[in-house]
C-alpha positions, 0 to 999 in steps of 0.5 A: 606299248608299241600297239598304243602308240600306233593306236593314238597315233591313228586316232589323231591321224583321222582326228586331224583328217577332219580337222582339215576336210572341215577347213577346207569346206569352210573356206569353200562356202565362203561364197555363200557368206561374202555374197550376203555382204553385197550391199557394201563395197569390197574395201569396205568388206576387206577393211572389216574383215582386217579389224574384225579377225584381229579383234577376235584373235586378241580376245583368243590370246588374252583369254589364253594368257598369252597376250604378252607374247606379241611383245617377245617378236623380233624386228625380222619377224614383224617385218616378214609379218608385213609382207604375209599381211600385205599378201593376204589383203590382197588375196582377201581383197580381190577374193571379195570383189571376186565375189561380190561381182559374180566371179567366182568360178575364176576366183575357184581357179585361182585355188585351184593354180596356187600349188602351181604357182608355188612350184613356179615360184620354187623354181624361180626364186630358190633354183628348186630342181624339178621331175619331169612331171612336174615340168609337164604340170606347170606346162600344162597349167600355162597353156590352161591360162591361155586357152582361158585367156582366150575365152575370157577374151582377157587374162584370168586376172582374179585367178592370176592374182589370187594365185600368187599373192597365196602363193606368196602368203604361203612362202611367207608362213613356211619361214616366220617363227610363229604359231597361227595364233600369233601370225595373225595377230601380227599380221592384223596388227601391222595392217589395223591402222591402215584399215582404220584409216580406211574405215573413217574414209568411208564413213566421212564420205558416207560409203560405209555400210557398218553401223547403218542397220544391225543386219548389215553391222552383224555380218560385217563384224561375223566375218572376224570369226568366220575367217578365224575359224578355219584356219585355226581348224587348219592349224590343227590338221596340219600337226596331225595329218600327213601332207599327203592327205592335206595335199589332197584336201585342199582341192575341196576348197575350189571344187565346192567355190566351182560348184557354187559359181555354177550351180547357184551363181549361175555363171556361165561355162562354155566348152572352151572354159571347161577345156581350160580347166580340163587342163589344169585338172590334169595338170594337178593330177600329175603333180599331186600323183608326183608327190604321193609317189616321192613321198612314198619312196621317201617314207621307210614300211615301218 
């Protein structure tokens, strides 16, 4: 019996290994898609996406019979809803324009600061008490900043941006009381009448591109499911797979978007810019090595 259970539990192990690598690798080509929407500006991508993404999650749920079960949120909840929808416009914002204007190289390093910006903003706004490893990654990450700094001439806006309204994205989702399905429900919901709004703008002051030829209207409309699909992959590996693993993983998404900013886009990379990223790889080598070493003496030999 023992055996079984330690079977099913491995095949569902490796299944949500999958599940998660294939989230990772979607939100890594997003490049590839968000550049064919170059013939429209960014609102107009972002507005699109808002309205699209949720129109497919309420299909979702109510193919699912589970409609109703936006009625049974609580006022706290809807509020925090706010805030993850404020946050994820903006990192879906800014990602676009990021793209779509031959930044992606500093959209990759945003992702690839979050997990230190989310440990910075651990320390700062709950008083969390840090290894000595993880001080030193954080150090590292900001002297990175700077030597980018310097060799963009200008702060690392996108990256910075991009970073933290993840980061805060994700603070968010660790304490609302939803499954993904319903979170982003809610959070298209609440943001959905100022997409709208936005939507009849751009289409009054002749800026809109959708509905203005079938190519450009289908692409627009497939960045509902295309931004839906990984993260319902995502939420399958997650139950599935250990932290470790998905702490691993998630570097997939910045090295793919890197490599396409380099090799396809072309973007340039001076030494100084590899140096800058040099230190953050070190400094994610240290923090990732860090937390696999506590959460081996945290998880007993069985």
């Amino acid at each position: 019996m023992e055996s079984e259970s330690s079977s099913r539990r491995a095949r569902w192990g490796s299944g949500g290994a999958v599940f998660g690598a294939a989230a990772y690798i979607l939100w890594g080509s997003f490049p590839a898609f968000f550049g064919l929407l170059e013939f429209t500006n960014p609102v107009e991508i972002l507005v699109q996406r808002i309205l699209w993404t949720l129109v497919v999650v309420l299909i979702i749920l109510l193919v699912a019979g589970r409609i109703r079960e936006l009625f049974e949120i609580d006022r706290r909840t809807w509020q925090l809803a706010v805030v993850a929808a404020v946050a994820i416009a903006i990192n879906w914002g800014v990602y676009v324009y990021g793209v779509t204007s031959g930044h992606v190289v500093e959209c990759a390093l945003g992702y690839f600061i979050n997990p230190l910006v989310t440990v910075l903003f651990g320390v700062v706004l709950f008083r969390e008490r840090l290894a000595w490893p993880q001080w030193v990654a954080l150090a590292l990450g900001v002297l990175a900043v700077l030597v980018l700094t310097v060799d963009y001439g200008r702060p690392p806006v996108i990256a910075l941006v991009l970073a933290c309204s993840f980061a805060t994205y994700g603070l968010v989702k660790k304490v609302i009381r939803l499954d993904p399905l319903r979170s982003v429900a809610a959070e298209g919901l609440v943001s959905a009448p100022f997409a709208l709004i936005a939507v009849v703008v751009l289409g009054v002051t002749g800026h809109a591109a959708f509905g203005h030829g079938l190519g450009h209207s289908a692409l627009l409309v497939a960045a509902g499911p295309v931004t839906l699909i990984p993260l319902l992959l995502f939420a399958l590996a997650a139950s599935r797979t250990p932290l470790s693993t998905m702490g691993l993983l998630q570097y997939l998404t910045p090295a793919l978007q890197m490599a396409w900013g380099v090799l396809v886009g072309h973007e340039p990379m001076p030494a100084s810019r590899w140096a800058g990223f040099g230190l953050i790889w070190l400094a994610l080598v240290l923090f990732t090595g860090d937390a696999l070493r506590r959460r081996r003496t945290k998880v007993p030999v069985q």
